[in-house]
MIKE-19691 format. One record per residue: residue in one letter; x, y, z negated of N, C-alpha, C in turn. Coordinates in steps of 0.2 Angstrom, whole numbers, plus 5000, padded with zeros to 4 digits. Example, Ala and Ser with C-alpha at 12.3 -4.5 7.8 and 13.67 -1.06 7.14 Angstrom:
! residues 2
A506649724961506249784961506649844961
S506449894965506849954964506450004961
//
This chain:
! residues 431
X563353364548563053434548562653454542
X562353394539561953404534562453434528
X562953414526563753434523563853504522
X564053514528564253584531563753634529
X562953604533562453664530562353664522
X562653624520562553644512562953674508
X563553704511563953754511563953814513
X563253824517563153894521563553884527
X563853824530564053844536563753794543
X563853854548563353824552563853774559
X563753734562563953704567563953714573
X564353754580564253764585564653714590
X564153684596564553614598564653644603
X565253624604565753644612565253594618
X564953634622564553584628564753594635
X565053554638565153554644564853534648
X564553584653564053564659564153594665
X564753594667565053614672565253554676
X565553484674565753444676565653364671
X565553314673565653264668566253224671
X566453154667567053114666566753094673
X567253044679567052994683566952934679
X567052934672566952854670566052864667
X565752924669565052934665564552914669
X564352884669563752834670563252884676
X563152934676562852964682563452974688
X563952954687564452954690564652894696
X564452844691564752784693564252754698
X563652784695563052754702563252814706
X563352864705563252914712563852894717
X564152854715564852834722564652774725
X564052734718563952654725563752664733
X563152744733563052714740562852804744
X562752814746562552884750561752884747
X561352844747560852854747560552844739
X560952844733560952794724560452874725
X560052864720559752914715560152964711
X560752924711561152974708561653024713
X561553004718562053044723562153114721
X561653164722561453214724561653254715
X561853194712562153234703562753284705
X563153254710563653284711563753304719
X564453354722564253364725564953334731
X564453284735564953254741564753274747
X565453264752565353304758565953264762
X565653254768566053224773566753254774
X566853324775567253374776567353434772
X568053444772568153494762568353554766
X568353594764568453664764569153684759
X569453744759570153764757570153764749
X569453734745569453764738569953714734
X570453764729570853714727570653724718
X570953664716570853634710571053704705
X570853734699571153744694571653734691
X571653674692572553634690573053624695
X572853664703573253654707573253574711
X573253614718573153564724572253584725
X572153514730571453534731570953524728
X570553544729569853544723569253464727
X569653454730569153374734569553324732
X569153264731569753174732569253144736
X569453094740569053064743568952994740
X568152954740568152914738567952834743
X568352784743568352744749567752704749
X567452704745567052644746566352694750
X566152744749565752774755565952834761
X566752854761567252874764567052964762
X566752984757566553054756567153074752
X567153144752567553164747566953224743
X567153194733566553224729567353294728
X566853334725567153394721567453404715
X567953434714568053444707568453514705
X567953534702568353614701569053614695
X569053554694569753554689569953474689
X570253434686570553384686570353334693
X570453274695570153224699569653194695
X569453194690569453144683568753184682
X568753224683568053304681567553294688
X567153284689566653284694566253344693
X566053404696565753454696565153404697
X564753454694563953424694563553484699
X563153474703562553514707562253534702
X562453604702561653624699561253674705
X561153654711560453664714559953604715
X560253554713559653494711559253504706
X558553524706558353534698558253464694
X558453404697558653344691559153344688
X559553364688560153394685559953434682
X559753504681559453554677558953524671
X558653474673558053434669558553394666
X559153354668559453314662559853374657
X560253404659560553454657560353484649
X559553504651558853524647558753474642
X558653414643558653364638559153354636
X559753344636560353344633560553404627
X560453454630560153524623559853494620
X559153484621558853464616558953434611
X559353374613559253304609559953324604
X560353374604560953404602560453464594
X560053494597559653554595559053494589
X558853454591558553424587558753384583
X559453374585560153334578560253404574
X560353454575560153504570560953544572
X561153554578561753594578561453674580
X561853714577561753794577561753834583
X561953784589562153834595562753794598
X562953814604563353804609563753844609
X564353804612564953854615565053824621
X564853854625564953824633565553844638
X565653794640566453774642566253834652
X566853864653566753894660566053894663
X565653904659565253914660564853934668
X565354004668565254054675565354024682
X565953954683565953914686565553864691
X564853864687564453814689564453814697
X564153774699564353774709563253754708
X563053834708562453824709562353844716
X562753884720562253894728562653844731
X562853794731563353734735563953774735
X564353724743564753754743564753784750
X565153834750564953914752565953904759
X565853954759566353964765567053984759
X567653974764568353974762568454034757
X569154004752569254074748569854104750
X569954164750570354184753570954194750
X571754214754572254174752572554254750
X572854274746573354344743574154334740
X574354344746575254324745575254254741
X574954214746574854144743574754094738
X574254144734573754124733573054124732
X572854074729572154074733571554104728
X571154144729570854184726570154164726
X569954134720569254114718568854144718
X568554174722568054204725567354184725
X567354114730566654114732566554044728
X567154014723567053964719566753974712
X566654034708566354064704565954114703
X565554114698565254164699564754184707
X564654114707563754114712563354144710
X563054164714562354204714561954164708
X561754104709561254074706561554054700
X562254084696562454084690561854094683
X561754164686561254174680560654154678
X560454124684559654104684559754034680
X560453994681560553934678560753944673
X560953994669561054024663560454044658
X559854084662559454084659558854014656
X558953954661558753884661559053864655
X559653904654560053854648559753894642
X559853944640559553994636558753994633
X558453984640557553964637557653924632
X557853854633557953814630557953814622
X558853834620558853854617558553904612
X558353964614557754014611557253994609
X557053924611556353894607556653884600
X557053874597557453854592557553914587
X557553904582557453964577558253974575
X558454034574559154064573559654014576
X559753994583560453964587560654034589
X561353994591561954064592562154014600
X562254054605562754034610563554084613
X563854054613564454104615564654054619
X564754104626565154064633565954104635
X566254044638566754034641566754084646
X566754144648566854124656567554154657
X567854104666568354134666568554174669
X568554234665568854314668569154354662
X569654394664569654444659569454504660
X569254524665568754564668568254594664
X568054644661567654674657567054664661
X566954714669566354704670566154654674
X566554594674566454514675565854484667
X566254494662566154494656565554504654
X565254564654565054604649564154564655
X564154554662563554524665563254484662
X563654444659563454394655563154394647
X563154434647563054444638562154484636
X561954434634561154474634560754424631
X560354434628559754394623559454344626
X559454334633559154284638559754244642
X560254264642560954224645561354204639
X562054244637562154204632562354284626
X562154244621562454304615563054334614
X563554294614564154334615564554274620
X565054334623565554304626566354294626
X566754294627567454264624567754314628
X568054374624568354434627569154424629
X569154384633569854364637570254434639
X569954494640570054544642570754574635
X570454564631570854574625571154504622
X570654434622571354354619571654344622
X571654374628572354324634572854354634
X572854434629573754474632574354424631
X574554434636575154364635575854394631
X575854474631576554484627575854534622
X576554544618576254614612576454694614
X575754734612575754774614575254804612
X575454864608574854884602574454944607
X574754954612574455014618573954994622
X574054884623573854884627572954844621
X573354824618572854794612572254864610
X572454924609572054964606571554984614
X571954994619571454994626570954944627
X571054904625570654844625570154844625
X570054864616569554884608569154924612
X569754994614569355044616568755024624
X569054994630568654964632568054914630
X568054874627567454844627567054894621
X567054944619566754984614566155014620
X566755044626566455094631565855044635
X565954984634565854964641565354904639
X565254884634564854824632564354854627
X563654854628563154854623563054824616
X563354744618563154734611563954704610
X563654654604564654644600564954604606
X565754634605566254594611566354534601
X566854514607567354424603567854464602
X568154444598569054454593569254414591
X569854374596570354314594570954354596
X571454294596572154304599572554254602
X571854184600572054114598571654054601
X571953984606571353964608571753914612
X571353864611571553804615571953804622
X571753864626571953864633572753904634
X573053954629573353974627573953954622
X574653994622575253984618575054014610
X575253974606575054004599575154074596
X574854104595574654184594575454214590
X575654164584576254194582576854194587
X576754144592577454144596577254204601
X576754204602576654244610576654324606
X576354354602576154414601576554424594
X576654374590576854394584577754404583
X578054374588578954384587579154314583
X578554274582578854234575578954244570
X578554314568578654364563577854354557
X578054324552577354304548576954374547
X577254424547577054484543576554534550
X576754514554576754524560575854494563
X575854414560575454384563574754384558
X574954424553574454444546574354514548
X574554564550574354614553573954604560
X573854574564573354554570572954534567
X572954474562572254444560571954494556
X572154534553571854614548571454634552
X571854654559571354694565570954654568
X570954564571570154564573569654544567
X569954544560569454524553569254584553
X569354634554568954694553568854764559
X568954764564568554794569568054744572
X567554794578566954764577567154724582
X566554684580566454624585566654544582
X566354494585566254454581567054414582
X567354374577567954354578568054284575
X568454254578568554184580569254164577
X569354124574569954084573570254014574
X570554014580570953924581571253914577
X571153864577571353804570572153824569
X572553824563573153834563573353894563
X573153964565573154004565573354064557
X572854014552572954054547573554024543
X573953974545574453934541575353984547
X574853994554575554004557575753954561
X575453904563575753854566576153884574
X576653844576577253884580576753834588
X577153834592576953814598577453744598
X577153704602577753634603577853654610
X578453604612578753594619578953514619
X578553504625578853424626579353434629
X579953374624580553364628580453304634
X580053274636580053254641579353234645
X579253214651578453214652578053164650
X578153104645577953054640577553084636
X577853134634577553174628577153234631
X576953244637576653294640575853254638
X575553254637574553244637574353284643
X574353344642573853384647573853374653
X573353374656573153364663573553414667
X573353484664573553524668574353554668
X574753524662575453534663575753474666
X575353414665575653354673575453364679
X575053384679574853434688575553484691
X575653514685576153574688577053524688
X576853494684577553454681577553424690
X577253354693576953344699577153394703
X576953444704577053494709577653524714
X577753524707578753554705578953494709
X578753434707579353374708579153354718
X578753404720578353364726578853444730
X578853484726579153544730580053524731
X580253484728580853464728581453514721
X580953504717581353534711581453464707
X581853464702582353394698581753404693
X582053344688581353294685581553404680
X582053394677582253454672581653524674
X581753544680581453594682580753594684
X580853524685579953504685579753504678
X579953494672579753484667579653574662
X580253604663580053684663579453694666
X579153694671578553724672577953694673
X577953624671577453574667577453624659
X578153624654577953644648577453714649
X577653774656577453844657576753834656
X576453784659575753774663575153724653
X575953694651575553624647575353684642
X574653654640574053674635574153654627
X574353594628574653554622575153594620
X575453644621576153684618575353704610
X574953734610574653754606573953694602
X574053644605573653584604573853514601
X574453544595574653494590574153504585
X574353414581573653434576573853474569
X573353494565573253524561573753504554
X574353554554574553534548574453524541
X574053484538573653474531574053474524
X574753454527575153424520575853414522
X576353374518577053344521577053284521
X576353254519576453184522576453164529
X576553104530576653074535576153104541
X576353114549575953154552575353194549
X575753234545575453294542574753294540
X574653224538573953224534573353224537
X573453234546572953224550572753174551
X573153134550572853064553573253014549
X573152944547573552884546574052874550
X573952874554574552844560574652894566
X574852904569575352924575574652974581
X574553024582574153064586574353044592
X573753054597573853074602574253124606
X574453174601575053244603575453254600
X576153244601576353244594576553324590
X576753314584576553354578577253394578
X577053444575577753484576578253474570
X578753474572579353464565579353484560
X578953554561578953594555578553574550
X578053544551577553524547577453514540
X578053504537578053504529578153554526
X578653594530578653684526577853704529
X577653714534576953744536576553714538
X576253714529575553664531575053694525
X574553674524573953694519574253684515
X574253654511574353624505575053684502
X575653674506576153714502576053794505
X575753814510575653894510574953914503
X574653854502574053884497574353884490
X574953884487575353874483575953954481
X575953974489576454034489575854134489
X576154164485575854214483575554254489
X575954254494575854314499576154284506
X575754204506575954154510575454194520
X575454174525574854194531574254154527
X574154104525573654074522573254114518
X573454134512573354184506572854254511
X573354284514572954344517572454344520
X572254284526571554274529571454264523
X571354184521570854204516570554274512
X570954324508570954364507570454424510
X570854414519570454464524569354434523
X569654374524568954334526568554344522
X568754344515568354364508568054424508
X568454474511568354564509567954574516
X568154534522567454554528566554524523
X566754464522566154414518565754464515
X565954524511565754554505565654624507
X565654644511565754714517565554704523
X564754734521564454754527564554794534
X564954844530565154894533565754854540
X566254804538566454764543566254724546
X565354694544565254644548564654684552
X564554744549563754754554564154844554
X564654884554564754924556564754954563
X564655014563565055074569565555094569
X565755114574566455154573566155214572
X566555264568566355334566567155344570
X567355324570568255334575568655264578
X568955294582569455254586570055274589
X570455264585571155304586571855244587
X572155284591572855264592573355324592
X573755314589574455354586575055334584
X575655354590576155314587576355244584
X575855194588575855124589575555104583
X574755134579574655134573573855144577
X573655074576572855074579572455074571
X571855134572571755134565570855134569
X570255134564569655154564569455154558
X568755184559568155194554567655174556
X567255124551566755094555566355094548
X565555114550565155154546564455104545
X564155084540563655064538563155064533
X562655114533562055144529562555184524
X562855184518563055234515563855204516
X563955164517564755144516565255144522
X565855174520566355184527566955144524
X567155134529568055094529568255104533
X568955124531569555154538570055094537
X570155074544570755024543571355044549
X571855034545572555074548572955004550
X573255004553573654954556574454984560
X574754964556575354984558575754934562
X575954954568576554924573577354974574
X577055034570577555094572578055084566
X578555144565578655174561578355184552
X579055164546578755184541578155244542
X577855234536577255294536576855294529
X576955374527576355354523575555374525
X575355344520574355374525574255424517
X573855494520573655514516572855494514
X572755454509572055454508571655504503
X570955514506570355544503570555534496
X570155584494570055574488569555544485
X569655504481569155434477569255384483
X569855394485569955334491570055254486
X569655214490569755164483570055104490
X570655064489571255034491570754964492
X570454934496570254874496570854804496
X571354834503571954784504572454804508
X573054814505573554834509573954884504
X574254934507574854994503574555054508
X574655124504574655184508575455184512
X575955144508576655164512576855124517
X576355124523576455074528576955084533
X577354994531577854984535577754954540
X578254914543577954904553577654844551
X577254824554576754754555576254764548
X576254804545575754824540575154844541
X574554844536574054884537573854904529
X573254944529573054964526572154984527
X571854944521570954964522570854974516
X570555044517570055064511569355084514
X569255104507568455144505568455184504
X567955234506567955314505567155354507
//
């Protein structure tokens, strides 16, 4: 950290307090006996109700040695933690701390919205067969345990928090965003479109503009999801450098998964060995329990596996791509020696090249990091805006349509891009 801040760059740690490992020590005393002091960390119960896992199946296991079954709102291996115990809140609290006083910048909190703060509550209900997460997120007592986590951190001079939560729900979303809960949140509303779709991309923008007070998030790209150039992009580089254009410069704050500015592609495990994820062997599993063949079961393990997007970082053409000495945990994609750091920082007008380039010209332009929209427009598959601050305006044109040319102002002065925009082009000036 000390490195980093001598760079100007700050540290935010991914913090998970929805659930811990079963191999974690508050874990392992709370299953010796009914009565351990740690019992009451998590939440066990003679009798389970309908609520089912995350990763599919049920959200209970039972454990033999005091015949209870604990909870888990996602793996077996994930133990929900009680947060209407306030010992759990007070550990919770020192563990910030002792995080905040190593000297990290802030949190990224993991599903935050999930917590299971009014216990558990009665059955969810079932909709053309499946089961609707209702009364498992998004408890009443959500934000009070938000604001506990928030105090905290505010004692602390300039942290940043941004939460996970799971919805793409604008006014699920936007509840959570506030100077005493969390400072921004993770606009799934707009990173989760699963196809491309400049209609439904520009609705989005336009939605969280109408509907959220302060800045929404701008990704495309993210651990839980397919990689942005396969899913939205066509495979198309030119393509995946016109999205990055549009969340580098409309408002709101904008995030980038590792890989994203090189283009990395999506993997597929060819068989379930090479599957890692919890949640693509759950659905792999399922298949094979429904009576589908190992093949068919492995399609909809690869549908569900998270790993497609959670190879490691291609650095170079050396041997496992320079991530690592020896052999990862996931394995690496084939392609790795054409797209990797090293040889896209080498080529003129590589995806590399152009973040960097976007990243530089947001860095240096106020008006992109701290503007207004003075406009919000869509035409002809062509999201374009104006965003305005103290004397200085910039208009960014984004092309998904049709050749075009843009007429510019007079003393328009050309920051990045061409007036004669072709399909997956853009265009940002000054004016």
């Amino acid at each position: 950290m000390k490195e980093a801040h001598k760079k100007g760059i700050k540290v935010i740690m991914d913090m998970v307090l929805n659930h811990t490992s079963t191999d974690c020590k508050w874990f392992q005393e709370s299953k010796k006996s009914l009565d351990n002091p740690y019992r009451d960390y998590y939440i066990w119960k003679d009798t389970t109700n309908n609520w089912e896992s995350f990763f599919g199946g049920t959200a209970w296991q039972k454990d033999t040695l005091t015949n209870q079954y604990y909870y888990h709102k996602f793996d077996k291996r994930m133990a929900d933690l009680n947060w209407s115990n306030p010992k759990v809140i007070n550990e919770v609290q020192k563990v910030l701390r002792f995080w905040l006083d190593c000297g990290v910048d802030g949190f990224r909190l993991d599903v935050i919205n999930f917590l299971t703060t009014n216990g558990i509550t009665t059955d969810n209900p079932m909709k053309d067969g499946v089961q609707e997460h209702l009364n498992d997120s998004n408890q009443l007592g959500v934000l009070a345990a938000m604001k506990k986590i928030k105090s905290v951190v505010n004692k602390y001079e300039n942290r940043f928090v941004v939460g996970e939560i799971g919805s793409d729900k604008i006014e699920v979303l936007k509840q959570y965003q506030s100077p005493d809960l969390l400072d921004v949140v993770f606009n799934f509303n707009f990173g989760s479109i699963d196809k491309f779709s400049a209609q439904r991309i520009f609705n989005e923008l336009q939605s969280m503009e109408k509907n959220m007070s302060n800045y929404p998030t701008l990704f495309f790209g993210s651990h839980d999801m397919p990689r942005m150039i396969d899913r939205l992009a066509d495979g198309n580089p030119e393509k995946a450098v016109a999205l990055a254009a549009l969340i580098l410069t409309a408002k709101g704050v904008p995030f980038i998964y590792y890989g994203e500015e090189i283009g990395m592609h999506n993997i597929v495990a060819e068989n379930i060995e090479e599957m890692v994820d919890i949640q693509g062997k759950t659905y792999y599993q399922l298949a094979l329990n429904k009576g589908k063949n190992s093949q068919e079961a492995l399609l909809e393990g690869n549908k569900h596996n998270r790993d497609k997007s959670r190879s490691p970082m291609q650095w170079n053409s050396n041997a496992f791509a320079g991530f690592s000495t020896g052999k990862s945990w996931i394995e690496i994609n084939s392609d790795y020696k054409e797209i990797n750091i090293e040889n896209l920082d080498h080529k003129k007008n590589s995806i590399l090249k152009n973040y960097k380039k976007l990243i530089h010209l947001r860095n240096n332009e106020k008006a992109l990091q701290y503007g207004l929209y003075y406009k919000l427009e869509y035409i002809d598959n062509q999201i374009s805006f104006t965003r305005i601050f103290e004397k200085d305006k910039i208009t960014v044109i984004v092309n998904f349509g049709l050749e075009k040319k843009v007429s510019l102002p007079k003393r328009a002065k050309i920051l990045m891009g061409n007036s004669n925009l072709k399909p997956n082009n853009f265009i940002i000036y000054k004016s």
